[in-house]
N, C-alpha and C positions, 0 to 999 in steps of 0.2 A: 525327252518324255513326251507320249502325247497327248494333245489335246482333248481329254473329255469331253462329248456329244451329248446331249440331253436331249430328250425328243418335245418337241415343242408343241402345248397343246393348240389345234386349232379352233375347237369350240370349247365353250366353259362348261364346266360341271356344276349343275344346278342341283345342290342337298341344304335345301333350310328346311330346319328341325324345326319344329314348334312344338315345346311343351306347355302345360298351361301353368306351373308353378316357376316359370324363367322368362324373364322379358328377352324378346327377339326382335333386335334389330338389323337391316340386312342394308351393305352399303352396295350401292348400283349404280355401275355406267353406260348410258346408252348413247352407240354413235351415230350421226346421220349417216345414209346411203355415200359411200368414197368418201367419206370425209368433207362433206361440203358444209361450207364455213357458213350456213345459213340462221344457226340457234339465238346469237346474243342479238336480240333486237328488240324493242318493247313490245310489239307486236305479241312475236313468238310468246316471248315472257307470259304477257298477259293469258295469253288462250294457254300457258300450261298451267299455269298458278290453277285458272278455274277449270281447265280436265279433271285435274290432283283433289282439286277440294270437293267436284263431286264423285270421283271416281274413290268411295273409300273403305271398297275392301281390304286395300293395304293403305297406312297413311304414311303420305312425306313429311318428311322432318324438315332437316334443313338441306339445302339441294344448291349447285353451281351450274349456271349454264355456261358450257365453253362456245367460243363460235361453233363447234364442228363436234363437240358432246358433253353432257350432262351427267353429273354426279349428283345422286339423291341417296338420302338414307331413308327407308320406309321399315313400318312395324306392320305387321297382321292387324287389320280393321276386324267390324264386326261378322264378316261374312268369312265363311270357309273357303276360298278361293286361292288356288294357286299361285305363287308368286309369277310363273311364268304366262299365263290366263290375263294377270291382271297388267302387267307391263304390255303384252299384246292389243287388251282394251283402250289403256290411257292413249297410246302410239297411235290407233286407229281413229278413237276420237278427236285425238287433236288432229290429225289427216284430213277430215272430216270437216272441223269449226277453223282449221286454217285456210283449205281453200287452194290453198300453192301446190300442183302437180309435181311440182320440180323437186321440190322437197320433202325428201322422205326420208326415213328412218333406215339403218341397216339392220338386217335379218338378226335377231337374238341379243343379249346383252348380256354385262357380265355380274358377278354378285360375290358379296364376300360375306356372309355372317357375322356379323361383331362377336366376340366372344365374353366381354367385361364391360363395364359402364366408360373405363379410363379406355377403350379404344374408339369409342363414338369421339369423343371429346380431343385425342388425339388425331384420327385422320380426320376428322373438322377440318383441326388443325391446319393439315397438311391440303386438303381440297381447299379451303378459304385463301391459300396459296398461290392457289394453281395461276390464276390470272395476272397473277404480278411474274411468276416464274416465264410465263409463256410474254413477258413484255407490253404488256395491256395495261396495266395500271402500275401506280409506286407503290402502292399499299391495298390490301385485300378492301379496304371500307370505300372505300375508292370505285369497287366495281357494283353497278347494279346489276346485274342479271345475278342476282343469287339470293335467298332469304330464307326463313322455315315457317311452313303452314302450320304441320300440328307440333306440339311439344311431344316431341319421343322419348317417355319415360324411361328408364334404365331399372 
């Protein structure tokens, strides 16, 4: 029999919906330039926490930083702005108040739509994880680079 081929996407497909009678929340990971391991450091932490809090067309929720990418969950803020508009500003501000040339973001990022209230709460879950999975910590409470700014309503 043979082996099935699937075509593999290379860039993500950015469609969040917003209507105004449905809370939307949208889970996002953004990786540095190659994978460079430069994200978990308090530094970094510090200058993204306050990008996030004043960049708040879209608001972060609760968010992991990995050495080498970041998982956030953000809702549509008070402004009408793009998801993809607004992940370009935060990325370039923090560019900006960080100061490190070396360190840079990679081109685009990826996004998934939450569909229910139990799938925020599930890949939480699953991202409060990630740092023990990858051998960093024993237990998720364990790691700081991660928290939530705004409470993201469901």
């Amino acid at each position: 029999m043979e082996k099935q081929v699937f075509p593999q996407r290379r860039r993500p497909h950015h469609n969040v919906i917003i209507t105004t009678n449905h809370p939307v929340i949208v889970f996002i990971t953004v990786c540095t330039k190659n994978r460079e391991p430069w994200l978990a450091n308090r530094e970094v932490h510090e200058t993204l926490v306050s990008v996030w809090r004043e960049a708040t067309a879209w608001l972060v929720g609760r968010y992991v930083l990995m050495p080498d990418h970041v998982h956030l969950f953000a809702a549509p803020g008070e402004l009408d702005f793009p998801l993809g508009n607004w992940v370009g500003y935060w990325k370039a501000q923090f560019s900006r108040r960080h100061g490190n040339p070396k360190h840079r973001w990679q081109t685009g990022y990826w996004d998934t739509q939450l569909r229910r209230g139990e799938s925020y709460d599930a890949k939480w879950e699953y991202v409060r994880w990630n740092p023990v999975r990858h051998g960093l910590v024993n237990h998720p409470d364990e790691w700081e680079f991660q928290g939530e700014i705004f409470v993201l309503e469901w």
